[in-house]
C-alpha positions as CSV (number, residue, x, y, z in Angstrom):
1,X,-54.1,-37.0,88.4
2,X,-53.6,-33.8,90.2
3,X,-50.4,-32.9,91.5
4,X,-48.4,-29.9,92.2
5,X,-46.2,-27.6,90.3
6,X,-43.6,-27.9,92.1
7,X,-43.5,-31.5,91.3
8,X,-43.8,-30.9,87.1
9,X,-40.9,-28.5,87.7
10,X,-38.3,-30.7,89.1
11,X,-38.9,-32.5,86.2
12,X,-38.6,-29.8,83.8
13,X,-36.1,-27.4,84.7
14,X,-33.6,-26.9,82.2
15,X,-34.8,-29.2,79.7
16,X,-38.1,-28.3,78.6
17,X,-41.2,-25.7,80.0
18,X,-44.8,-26.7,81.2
19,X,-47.9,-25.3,79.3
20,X,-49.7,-23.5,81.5
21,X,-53.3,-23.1,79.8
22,X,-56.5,-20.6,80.7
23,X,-59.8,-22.4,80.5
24,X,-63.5,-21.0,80.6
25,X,-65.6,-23.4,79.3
26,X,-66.3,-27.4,79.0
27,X,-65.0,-27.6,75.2
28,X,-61.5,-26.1,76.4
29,X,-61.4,-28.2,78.8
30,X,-62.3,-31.4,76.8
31,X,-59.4,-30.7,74.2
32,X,-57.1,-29.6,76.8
33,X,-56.6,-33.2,78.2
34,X,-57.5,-34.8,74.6
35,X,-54.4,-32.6,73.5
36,X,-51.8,-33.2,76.4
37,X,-53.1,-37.2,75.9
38,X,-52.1,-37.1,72.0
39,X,-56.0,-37.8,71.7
40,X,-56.0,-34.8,68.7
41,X,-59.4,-35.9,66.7
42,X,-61.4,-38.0,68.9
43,X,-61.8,-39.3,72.4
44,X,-61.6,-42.9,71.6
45,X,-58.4,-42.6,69.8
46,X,-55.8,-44.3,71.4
47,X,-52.9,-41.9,73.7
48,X,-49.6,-41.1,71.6
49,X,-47.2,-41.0,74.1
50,X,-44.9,-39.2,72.0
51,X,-46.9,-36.0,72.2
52,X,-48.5,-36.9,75.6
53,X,-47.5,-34.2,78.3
54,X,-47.8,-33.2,81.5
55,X,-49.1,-29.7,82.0
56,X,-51.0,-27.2,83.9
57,X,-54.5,-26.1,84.2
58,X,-55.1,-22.7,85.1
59,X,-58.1,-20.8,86.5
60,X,-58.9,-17.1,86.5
61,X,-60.5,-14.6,88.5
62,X,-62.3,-13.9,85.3
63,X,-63.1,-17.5,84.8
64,X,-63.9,-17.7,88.4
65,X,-66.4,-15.0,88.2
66,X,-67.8,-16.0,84.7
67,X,-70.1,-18.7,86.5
68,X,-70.5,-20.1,89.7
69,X,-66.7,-21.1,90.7
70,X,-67.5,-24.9,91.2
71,X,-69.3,-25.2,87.6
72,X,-65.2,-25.1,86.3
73,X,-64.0,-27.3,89.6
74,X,-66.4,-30.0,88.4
75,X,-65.7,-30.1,84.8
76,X,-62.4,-30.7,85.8
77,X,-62.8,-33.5,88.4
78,X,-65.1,-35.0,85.5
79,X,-61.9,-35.0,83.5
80,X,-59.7,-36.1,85.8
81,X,-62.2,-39.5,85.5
82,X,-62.4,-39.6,81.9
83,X,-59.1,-39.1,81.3
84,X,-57.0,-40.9,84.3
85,X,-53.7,-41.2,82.7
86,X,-53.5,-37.1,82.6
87,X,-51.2,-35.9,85.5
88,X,-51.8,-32.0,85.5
89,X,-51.5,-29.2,88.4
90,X,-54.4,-26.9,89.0
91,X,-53.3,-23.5,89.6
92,X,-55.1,-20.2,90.3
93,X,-54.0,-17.4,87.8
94,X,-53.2,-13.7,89.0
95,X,-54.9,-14.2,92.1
96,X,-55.7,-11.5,95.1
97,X,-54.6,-12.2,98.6
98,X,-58.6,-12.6,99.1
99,X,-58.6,-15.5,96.8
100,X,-55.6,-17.1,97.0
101,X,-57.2,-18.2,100.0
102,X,-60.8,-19.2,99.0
103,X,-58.6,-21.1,96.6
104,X,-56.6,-22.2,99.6
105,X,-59.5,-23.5,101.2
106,X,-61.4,-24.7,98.8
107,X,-59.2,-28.1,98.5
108,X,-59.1,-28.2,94.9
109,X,-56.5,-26.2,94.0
110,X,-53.1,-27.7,94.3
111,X,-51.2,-24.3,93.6
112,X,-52.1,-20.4,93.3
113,X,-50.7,-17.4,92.4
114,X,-51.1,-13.9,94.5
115,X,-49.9,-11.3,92.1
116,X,-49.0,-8.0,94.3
117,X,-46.4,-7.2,91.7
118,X,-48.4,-3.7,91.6
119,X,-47.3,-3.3,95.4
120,X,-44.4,-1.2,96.2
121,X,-41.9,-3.9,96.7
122,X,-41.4,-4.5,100.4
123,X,-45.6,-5.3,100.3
124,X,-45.3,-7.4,97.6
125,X,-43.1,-9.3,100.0
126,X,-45.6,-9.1,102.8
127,X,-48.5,-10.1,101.2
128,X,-47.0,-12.8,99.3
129,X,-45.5,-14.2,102.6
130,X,-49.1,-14.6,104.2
131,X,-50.0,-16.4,101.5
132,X,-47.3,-18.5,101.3
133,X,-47.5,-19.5,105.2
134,X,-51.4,-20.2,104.6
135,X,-50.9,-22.8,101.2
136,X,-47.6,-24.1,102.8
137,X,-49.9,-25.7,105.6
138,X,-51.8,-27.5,103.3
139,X,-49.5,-28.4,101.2
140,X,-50.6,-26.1,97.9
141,X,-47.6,-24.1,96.2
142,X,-47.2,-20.4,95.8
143,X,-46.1,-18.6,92.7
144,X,-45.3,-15.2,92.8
145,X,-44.5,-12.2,90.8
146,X,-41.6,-9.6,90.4
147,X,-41.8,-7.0,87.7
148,X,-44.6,-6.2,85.7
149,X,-46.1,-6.8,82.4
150,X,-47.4,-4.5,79.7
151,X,-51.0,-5.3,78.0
152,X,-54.5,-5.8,78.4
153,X,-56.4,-9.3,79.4
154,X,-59.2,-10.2,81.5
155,X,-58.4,-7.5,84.3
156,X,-55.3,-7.1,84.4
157,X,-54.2,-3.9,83.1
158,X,-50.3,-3.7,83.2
159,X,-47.5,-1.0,82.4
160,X,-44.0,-3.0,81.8
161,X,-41.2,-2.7,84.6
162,X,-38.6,-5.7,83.7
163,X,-37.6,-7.4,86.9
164,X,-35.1,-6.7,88.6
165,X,-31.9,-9.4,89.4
166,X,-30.9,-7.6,92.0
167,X,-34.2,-8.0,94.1
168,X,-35.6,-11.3,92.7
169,X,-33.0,-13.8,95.1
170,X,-34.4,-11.1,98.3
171,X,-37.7,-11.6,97.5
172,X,-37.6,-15.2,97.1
173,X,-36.0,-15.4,100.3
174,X,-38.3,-13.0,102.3
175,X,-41.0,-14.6,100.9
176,X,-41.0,-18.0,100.8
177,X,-42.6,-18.1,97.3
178,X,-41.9,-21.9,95.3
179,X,-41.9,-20.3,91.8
180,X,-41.0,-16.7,90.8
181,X,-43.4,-15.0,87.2
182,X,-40.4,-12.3,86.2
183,X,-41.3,-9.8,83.7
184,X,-38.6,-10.0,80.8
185,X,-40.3,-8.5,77.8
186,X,-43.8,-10.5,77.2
187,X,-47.3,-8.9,77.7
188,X,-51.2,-10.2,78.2
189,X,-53.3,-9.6,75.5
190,X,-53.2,-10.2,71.5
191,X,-51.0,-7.0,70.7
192,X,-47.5,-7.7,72.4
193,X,-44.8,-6.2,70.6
194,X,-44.4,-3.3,67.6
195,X,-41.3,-4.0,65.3
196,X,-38.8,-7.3,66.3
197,X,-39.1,-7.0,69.5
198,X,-38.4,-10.1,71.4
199,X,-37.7,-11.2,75.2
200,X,-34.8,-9.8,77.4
201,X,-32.7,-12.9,77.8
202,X,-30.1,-11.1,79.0
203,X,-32.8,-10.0,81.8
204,X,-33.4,-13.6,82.0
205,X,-29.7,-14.9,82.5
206,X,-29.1,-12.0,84.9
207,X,-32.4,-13.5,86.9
208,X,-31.6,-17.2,86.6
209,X,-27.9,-16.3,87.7
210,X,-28.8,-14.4,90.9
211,X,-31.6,-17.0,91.9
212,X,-30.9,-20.2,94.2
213,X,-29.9,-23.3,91.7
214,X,-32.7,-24.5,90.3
215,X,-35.2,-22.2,90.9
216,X,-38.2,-22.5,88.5
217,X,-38.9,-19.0,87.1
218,X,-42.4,-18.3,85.1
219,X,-43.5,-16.1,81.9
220,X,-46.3,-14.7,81.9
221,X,-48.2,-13.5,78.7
222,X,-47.0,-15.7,75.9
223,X,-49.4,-16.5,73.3
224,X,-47.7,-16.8,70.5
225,X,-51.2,-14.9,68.6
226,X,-50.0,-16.8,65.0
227,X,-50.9,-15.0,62.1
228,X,-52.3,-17.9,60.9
229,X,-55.4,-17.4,63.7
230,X,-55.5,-14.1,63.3
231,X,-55.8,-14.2,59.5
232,X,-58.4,-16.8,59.8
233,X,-60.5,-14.5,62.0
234,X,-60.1,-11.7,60.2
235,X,-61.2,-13.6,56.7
236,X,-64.1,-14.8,58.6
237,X,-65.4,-11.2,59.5
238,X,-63.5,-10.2,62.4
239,X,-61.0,-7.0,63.0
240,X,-57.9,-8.0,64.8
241,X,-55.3,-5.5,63.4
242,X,-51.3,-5.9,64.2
243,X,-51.8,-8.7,66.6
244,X,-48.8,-9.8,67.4
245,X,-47.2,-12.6,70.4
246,X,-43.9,-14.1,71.2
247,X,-42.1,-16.1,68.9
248,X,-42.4,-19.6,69.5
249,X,-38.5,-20.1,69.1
250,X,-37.8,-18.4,71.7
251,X,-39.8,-21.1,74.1
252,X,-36.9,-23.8,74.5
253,X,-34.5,-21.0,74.5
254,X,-35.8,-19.9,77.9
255,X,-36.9,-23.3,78.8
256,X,-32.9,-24.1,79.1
257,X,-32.1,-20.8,81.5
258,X,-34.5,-21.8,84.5
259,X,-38.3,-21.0,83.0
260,X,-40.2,-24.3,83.4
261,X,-44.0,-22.7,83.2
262,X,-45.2,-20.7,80.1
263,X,-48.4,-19.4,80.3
264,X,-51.0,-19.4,77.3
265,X,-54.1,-17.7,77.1
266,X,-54.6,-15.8,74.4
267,X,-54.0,-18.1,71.7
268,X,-56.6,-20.6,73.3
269,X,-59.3,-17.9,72.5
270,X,-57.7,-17.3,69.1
271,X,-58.9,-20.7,67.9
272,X,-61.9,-20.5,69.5
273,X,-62.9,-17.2,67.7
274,X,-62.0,-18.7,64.6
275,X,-63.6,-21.7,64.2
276,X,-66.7,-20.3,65.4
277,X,-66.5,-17.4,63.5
278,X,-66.1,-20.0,59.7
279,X,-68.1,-21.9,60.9
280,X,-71.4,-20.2,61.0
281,X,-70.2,-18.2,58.3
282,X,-69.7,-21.4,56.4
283,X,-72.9,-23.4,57.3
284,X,-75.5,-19.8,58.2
285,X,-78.3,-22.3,58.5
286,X,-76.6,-24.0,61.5
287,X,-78.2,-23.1,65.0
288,X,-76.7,-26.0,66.4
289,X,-73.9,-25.0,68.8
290,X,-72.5,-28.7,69.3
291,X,-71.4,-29.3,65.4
292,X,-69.4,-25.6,66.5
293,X,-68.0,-27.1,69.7
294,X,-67.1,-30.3,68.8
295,X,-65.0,-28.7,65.9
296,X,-63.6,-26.3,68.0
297,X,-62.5,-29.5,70.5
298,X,-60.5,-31.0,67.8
299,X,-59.2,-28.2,66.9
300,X,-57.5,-26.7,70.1
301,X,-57.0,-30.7,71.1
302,X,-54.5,-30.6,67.7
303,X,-52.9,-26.5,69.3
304,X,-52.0,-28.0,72.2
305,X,-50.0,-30.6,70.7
306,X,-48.2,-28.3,68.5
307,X,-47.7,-25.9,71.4
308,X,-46.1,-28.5,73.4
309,X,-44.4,-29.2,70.9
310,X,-42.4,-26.1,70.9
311,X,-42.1,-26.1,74.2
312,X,-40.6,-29.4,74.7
313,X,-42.8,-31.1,76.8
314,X,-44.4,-33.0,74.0
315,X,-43.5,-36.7,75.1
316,X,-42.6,-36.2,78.5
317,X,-45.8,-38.0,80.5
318,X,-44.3,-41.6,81.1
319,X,-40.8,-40.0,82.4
320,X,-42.9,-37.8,84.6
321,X,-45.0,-40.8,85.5
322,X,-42.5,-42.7,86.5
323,X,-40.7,-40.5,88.5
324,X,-43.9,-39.4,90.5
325,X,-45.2,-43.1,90.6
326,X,-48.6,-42.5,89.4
């Protein structure tokens, strides 16, 4: 069942952070919900509710533009049947004011994000607003973002500028915005940090302290990339040198000052690479791309448990359920 961010986050805040995955294609999206339903190997297998989550599906401009728009929409209305004891928001990722409201319109979507974190900052405020006042009237949340992050991924090309404290409470006033992305260290792409470098939680606390109570704040760019992945691709003929993500202890940590959606992208495309990649390597007579995809099902169905796992929200579908009534 669809519902809204907003509603996850009342739920989460302070306790544990949503997983907030990309999705291109019909195999992500079948081990998506198998994942968040504790349905790891097969689709008949019955739901674990302790590793059943709630979590959040979200949709590109690149993934957008990769097909026809409703090719995606559909898949995931298919799963929404298949799969009826899912409860999952939609959410439009790192959109322009011009699609925020397509998405708007298009009655799918029950949240979007316009990202005019480029803007100076008294446009950033602007633009968001009229976005806000157009998904307010239809009842579709608005997150927002303040700060920028560093790194390469689909098309977004960013330099890092941690957010500010000082601006983040004006802004969310001023603009109206239901959840606020703040930059505090994390990047897009598969090459995040050089050295130890970790995330800025005393950016964070500084943020969460100046915000109204219980404001959910987001991070953006946090694939993990595990070395595991990367190893696997590399072994299996590819060339990902010094790839490098946030460290997954660091998830709850954040989870606990105010950040109830982490988003994950990168990592989704990690085990896709890779099983594909040993796969034909390991079988080169193979032509078949189902034996590939069903493989690749399973095993993002089995990251996405381990991933909510480390965030916490492994477990947390019945409470949610209940709460919400669904």
């Amino acid at each position: 069942m669809i519902v809204t961010t907003t509603e996850l986050f009342k739920q989460a805040y302070g306790k544990y952070a949503v997983g907030a995955y990309n999705i291109n294609n019909l195999e992500q999206v079948i081990g998506l919900f198998r994942g968040n339903l504790g349905k790891s190997k097969s689709n008949d297998e019955p739901e674990d509710a302790s590793k059943a989550a709630p979590f959040i599906i979200q949709i590109s401009r690149g993934a957008r533009d990769y097909t026809d728009k409703r090719f995606l929409e559909s898949m995931i209305r298919t799963a929404e049947q298949v799969f009826p004891e899912a409860i999952f928001a939609v959410h439009l990722d790192h959109g322009t004011e011009e699609v925020c409201y397509d998405c708007i319109d298009s009655g799918f979507y029950s949240s979007v994000m316009i990202d005019a974190s480029h803007c100076p900052f008294e446009e950033n405020i602007a633009t968001t607003r009229r976005v806000v006042d157009r998904a307010h009237e239809k009842g579709i949340v608005v997150e927002a973002e303040l700060g920028q992050l560093g790194g390469v991924e689909e098309d977004i090309v960013g330099s890092v500028k941690l957010t500010d404290p000082d601006q983040a409470a004006e802004f969310i006033e001023k603009s109206g915005c239901d959840s606020l992305a703040v930059a505090i260290g994390t990047s897009h792409g598969a090459f995040k940090f050089s050295g130890k470098q970790g995330l800025h939680f005393d950016c964070l606390e500084k943020i969460q302290a100046a915000v109204p109570a219980n404001f959910p704040l987001v991070m953006h760019g946090s694939s993990s990339v595990p070395k595991e992945w990367v190893d696997r691709i590399n072994n299996a003929g590819g060339a990902m040198k010094n790839a490098s993500g946030v460290n997954e202890d660091e998830y709850n940590k954040a989870a606990k000052m105010g950040v109830c959606k982490i988003n994950i992208d990168t990592d989704g495309r990690l085990v896709w690479c890779a099983t594909h990649r040993e796969f034909f390597r390991d079988h080169p007579e193979q032509f078949d791309l189902r034996p590939a995809g069903k493989l690749f099902m399973a095993n993002y169905a089995d990251y996405i448990v381990h991933k909510n796992t480390m965030l916490g929200s492994n477990g947390q579908l019945e409470a949610v359920r209940e709460v919400l009534g669904k």
